[in-house]
C-alpha positions as protocol buffer text, in pm:
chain_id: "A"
residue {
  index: 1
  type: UNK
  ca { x: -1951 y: -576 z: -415 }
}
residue {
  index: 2
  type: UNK
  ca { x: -1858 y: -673 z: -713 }
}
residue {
  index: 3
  type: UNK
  ca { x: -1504 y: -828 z: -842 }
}
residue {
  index: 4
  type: UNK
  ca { x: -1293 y: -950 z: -1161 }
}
residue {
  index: 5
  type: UNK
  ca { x: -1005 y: -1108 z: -1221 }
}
residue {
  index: 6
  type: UNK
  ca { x: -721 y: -1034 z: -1483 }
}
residue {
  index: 7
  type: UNK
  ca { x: -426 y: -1324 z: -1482 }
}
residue {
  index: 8
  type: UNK
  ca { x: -105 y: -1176 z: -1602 }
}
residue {
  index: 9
  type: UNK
  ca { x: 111 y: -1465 z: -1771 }
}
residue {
  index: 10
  type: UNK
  ca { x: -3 y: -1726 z: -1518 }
}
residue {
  index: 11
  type: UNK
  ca { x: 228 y: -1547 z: -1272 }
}
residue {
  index: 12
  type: UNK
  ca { x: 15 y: -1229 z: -1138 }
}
residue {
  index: 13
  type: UNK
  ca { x: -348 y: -1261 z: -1089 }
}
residue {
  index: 14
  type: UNK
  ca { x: -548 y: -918 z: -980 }
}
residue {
  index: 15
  type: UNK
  ca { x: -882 y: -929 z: -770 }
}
residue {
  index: 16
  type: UNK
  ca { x: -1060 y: -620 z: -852 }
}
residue {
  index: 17
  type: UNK
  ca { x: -1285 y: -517 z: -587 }
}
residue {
  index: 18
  type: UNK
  ca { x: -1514 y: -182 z: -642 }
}
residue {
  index: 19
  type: UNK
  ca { x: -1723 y: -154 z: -311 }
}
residue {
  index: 20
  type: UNK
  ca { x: -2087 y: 60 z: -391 }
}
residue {
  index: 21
  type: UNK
  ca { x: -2033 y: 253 z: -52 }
}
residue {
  index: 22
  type: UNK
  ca { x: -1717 y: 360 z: -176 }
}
residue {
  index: 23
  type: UNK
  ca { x: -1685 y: 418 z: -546 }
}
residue {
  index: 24
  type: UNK
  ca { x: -1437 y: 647 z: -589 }
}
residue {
  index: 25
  type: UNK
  ca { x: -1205 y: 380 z: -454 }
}
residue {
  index: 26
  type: UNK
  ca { x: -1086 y: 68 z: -657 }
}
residue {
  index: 27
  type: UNK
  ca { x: -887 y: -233 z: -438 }
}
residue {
  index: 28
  type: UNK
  ca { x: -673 y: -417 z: -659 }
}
residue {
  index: 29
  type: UNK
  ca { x: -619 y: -756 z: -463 }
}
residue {
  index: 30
  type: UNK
  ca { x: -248 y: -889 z: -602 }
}
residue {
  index: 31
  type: UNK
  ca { x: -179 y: -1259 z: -589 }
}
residue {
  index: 32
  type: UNK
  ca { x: 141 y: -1432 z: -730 }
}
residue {
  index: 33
  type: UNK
  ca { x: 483 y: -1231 z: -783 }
}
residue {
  index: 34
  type: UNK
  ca { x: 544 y: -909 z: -1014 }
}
residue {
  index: 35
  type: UNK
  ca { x: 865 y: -879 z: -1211 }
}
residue {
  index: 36
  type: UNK
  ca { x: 1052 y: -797 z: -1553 }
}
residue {
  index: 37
  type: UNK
  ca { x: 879 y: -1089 z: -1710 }
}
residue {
  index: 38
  type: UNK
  ca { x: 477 y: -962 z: -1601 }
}
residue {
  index: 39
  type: UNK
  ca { x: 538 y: -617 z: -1498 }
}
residue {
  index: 40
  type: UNK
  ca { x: 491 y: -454 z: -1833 }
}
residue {
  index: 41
  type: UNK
  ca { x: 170 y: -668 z: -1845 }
}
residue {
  index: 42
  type: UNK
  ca { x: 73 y: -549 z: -1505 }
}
residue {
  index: 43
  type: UNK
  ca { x: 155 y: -215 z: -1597 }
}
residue {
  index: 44
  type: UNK
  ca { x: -86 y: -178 z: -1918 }
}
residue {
  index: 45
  type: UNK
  ca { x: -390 y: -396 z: -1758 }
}
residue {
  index: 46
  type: UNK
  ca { x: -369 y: -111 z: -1440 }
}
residue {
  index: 47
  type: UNK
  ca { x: -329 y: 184 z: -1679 }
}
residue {
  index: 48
  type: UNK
  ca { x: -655 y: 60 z: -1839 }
}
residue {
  index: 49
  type: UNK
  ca { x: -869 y: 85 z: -1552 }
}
residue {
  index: 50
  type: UNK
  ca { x: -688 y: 462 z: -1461 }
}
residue {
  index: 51
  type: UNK
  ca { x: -791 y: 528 z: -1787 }
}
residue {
  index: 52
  type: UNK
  ca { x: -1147 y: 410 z: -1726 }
}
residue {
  index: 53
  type: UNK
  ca { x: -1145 y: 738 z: -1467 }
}
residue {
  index: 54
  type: UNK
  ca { x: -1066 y: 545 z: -1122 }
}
residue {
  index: 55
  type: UNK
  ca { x: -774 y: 768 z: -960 }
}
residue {
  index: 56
  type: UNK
  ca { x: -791 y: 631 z: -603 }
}
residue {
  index: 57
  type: UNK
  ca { x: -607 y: 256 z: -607 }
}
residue {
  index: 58
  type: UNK
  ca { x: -551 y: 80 z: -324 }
}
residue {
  index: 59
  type: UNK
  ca { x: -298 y: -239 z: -377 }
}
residue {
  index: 60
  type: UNK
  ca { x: -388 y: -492 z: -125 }
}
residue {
  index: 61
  type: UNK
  ca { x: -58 y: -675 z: -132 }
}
residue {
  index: 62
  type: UNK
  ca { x: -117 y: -950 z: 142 }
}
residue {
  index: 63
  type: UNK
  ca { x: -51 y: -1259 z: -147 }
}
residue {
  index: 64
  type: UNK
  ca { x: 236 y: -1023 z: -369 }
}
residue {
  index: 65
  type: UNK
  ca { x: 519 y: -1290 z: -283 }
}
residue {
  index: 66
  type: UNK
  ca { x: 780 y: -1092 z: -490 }
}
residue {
  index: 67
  type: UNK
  ca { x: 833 y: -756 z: -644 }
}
residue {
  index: 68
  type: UNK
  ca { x: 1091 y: -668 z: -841 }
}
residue {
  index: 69
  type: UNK
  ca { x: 1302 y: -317 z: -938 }
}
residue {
  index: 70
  type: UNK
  ca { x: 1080 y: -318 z: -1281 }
}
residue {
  index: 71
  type: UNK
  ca { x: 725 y: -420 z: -1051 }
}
residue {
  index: 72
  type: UNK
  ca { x: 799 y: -59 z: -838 }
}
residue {
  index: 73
  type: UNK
  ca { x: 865 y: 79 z: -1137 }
}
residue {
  index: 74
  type: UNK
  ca { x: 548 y: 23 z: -1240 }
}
residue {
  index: 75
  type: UNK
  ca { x: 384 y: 128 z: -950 }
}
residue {
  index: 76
  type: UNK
  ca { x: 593 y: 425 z: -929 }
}
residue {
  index: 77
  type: UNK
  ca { x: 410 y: 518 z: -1288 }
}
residue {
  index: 78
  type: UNK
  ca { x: 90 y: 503 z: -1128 }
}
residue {
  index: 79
  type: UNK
  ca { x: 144 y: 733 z: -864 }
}
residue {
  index: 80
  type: UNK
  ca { x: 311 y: 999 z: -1139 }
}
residue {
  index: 81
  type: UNK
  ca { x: 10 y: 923 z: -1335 }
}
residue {
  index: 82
  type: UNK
  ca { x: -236 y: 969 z: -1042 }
}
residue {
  index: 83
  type: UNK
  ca { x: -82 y: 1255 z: -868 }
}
residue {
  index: 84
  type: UNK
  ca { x: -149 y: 1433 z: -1174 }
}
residue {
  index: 85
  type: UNK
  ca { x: -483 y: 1362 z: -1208 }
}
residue {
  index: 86
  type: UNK
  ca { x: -543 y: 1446 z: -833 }
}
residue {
  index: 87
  type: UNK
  ca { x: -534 y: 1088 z: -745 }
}
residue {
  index: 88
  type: UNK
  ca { x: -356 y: 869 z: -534 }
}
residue {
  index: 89
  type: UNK
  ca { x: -199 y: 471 z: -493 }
}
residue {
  index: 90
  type: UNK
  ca { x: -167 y: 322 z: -164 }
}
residue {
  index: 91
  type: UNK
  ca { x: -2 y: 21 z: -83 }
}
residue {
  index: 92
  type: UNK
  ca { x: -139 y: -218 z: 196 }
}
residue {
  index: 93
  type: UNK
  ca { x: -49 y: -560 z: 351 }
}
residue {
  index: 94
  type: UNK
  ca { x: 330 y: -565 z: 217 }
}
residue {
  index: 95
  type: UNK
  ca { x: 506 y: -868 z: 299 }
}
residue {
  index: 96
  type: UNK
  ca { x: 809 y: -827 z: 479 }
}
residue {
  index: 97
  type: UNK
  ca { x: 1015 y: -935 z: 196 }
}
residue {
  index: 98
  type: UNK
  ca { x: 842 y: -697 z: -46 }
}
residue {
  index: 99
  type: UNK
  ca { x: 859 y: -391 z: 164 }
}
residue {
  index: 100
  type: UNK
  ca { x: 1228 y: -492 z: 224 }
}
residue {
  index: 101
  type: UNK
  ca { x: 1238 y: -411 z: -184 }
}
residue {
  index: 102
  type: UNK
  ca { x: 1072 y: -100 z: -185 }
}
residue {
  index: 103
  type: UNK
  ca { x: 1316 y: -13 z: 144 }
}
residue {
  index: 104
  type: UNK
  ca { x: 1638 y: -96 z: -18 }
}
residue {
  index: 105
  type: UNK
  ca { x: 1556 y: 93 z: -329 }
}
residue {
  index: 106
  type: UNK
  ca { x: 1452 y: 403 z: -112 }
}
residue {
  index: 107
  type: UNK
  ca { x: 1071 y: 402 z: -290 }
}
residue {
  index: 108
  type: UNK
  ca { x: 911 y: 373 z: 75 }
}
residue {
  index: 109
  type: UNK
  ca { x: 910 y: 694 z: 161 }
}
residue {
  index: 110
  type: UNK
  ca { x: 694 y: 788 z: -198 }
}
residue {
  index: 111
  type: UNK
  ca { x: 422 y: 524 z: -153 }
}
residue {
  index: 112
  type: UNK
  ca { x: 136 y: 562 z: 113 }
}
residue {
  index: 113
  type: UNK
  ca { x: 186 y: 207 z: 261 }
}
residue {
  index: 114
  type: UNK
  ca { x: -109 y: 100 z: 529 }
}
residue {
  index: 115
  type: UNK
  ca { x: -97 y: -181 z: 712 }
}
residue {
  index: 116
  type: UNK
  ca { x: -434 y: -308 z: 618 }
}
residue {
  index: 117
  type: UNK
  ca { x: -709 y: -225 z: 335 }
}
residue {
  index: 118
  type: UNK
  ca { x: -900 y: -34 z: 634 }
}
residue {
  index: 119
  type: UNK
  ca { x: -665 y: 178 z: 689 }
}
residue {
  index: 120
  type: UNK
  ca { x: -570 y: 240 z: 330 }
}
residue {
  index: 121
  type: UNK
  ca { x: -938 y: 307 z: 246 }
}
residue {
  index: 122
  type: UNK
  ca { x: -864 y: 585 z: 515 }
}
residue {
  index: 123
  type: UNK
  ca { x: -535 y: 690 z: 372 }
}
residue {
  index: 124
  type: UNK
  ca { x: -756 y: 748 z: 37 }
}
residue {
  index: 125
  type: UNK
  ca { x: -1049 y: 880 z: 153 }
}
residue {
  index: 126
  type: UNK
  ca { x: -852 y: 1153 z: 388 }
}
residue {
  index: 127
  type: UNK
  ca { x: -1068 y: 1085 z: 668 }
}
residue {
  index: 128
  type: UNK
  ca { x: -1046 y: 1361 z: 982 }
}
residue {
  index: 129
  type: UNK
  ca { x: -758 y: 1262 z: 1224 }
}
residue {
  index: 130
  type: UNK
  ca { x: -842 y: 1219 z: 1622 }
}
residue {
  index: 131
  type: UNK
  ca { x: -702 y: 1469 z: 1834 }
}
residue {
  index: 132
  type: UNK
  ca { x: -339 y: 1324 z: 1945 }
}
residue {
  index: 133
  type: UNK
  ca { x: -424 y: 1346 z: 2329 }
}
residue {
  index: 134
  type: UNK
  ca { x: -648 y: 1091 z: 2223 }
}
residue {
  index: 135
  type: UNK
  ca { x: -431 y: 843 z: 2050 }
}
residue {
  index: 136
  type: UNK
  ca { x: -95 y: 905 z: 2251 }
}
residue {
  index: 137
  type: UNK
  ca { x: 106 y: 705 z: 2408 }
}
residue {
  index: 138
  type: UNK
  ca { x: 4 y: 421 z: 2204 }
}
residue {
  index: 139
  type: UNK
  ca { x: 83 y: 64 z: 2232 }
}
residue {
  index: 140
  type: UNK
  ca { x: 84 y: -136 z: 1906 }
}
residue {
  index: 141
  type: UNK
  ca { x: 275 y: -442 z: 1717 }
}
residue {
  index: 142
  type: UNK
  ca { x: 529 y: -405 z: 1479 }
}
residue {
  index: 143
  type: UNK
  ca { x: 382 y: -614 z: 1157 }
}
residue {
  index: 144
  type: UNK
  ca { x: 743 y: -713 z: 1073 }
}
residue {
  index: 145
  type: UNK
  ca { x: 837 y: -874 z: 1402 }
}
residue {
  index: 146
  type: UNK
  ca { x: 534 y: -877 z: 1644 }
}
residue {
  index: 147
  type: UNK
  ca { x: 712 y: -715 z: 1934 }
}
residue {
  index: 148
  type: UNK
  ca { x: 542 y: -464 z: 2128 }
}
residue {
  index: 149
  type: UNK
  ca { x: 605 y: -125 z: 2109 }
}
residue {
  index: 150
  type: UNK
  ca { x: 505 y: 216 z: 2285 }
}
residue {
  index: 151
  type: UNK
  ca { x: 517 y: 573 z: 2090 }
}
residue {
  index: 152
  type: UNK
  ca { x: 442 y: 870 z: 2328 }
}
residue {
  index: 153
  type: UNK
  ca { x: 438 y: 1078 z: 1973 }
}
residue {
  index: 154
  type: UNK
  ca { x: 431 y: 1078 z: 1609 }
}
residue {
  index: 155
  type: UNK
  ca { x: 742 y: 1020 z: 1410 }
}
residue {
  index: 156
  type: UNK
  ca { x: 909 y: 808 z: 1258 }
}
residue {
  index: 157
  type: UNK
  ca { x: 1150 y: 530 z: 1449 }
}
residue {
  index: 158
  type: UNK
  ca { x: 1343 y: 206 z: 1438 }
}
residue {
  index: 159
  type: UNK
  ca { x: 1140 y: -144 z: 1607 }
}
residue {
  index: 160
  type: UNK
  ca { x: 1401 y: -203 z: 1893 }
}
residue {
  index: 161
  type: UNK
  ca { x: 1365 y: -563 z: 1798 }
}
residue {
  index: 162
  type: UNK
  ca { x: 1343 y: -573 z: 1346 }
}
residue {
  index: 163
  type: UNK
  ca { x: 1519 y: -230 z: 1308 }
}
residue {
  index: 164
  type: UNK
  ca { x: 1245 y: -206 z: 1078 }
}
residue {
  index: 165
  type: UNK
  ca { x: 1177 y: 153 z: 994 }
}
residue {
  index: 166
  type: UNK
  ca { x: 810 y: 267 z: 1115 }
}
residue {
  index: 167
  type: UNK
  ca { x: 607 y: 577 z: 1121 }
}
residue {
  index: 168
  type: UNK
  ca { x: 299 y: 716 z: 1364 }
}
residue {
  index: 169
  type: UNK
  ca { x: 100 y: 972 z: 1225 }
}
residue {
  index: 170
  type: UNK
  ca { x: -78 y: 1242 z: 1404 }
}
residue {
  index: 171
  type: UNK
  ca { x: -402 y: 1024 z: 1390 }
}
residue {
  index: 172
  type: UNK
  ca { x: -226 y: 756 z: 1524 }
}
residue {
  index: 173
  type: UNK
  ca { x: -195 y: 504 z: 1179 }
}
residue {
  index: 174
  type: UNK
  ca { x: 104 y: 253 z: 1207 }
}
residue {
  index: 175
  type: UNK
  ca { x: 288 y: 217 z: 870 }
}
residue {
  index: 176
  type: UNK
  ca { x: 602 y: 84 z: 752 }
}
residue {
  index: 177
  type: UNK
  ca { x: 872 y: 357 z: 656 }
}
């Protein structure tokens, strides 16, 4: 595996990751905080590598501290971009504080959002979905809060204990709106 970095005003660093098993997939690692100040920055150094032919991105977000109204706009141009070019953007490992953001500004039910780079990589790669009778009930933890939960079907639903917005898919996937 191989990986770069690109630093974005001292403020935004991006680990690029392009795994050999996987190439049509690109994980772009974030670390630091996007905003008006970066995000056009951000925006250009991304639409370089789209342009470079990789329409699968997966934003592992797990060290994004901050995002601001101008950062989702940027990432909102990717997925426009990508959609057209039969690609896709998925956004994994939000902090709470981030996905709070993209909830408030009502961009959380556009984005794929996984709750880890696994299942991302799934989200991207459409992999074939388990029979429900298989996956329901099932008993997971809310990554806002921790509590543990039960879902005897997909849907969508409020944590009893967050009030956090969270969705089950047919195959069973946890994700945040």
């Amino acid at each position: 595996m191989s990986q770069d970095v690109i630093v974005i005003k001292d403020s935004l660093r991006i680990y690029i990751e392009k795994d050999a098993s996987e190439s049509s997939i690109l994980v772009l690692n974030l670390k630091g905080f996007l905003d008006t100040y970066n995000s056009s920055d951000f925006q250009r150094e991304v639409n370089k590598i789209i342009d470079s032919g990789m329409i699968k991105l997966l934003f592992n977000c797990t060290e994004l501290n901050y995002v601001s109204s101008t950062g989702i706009g940027a990432f909102t141009a990717f997925l426009k971009t990508l959609k057209q070019k039969s690609g896709d953007v998925v956004l994994s490992c939000l902090q709470p504080k981030v996905f709070e953001v993209f909830q408030l500004l009502g961009f959380s039910k556009f984005f794929n959002i996984a709750l880890s780079v696994e299942e991302g990589r799934g989200m991207l790669l459409g992999q074939a979905k388990k029979e429900e009778s298989d996956i329901f009930p099932k008993i997971f933890k809310c990554p806002i809060c921790k509590k543990n939960l039960k879902a005897s079907k997909p849907g969508r639903f409020r944590c009893s204990e967050c009030k956090t917005i969270l969705k089950i898919d047919e195959a069973g996937h946890v994700s945040l709106g």
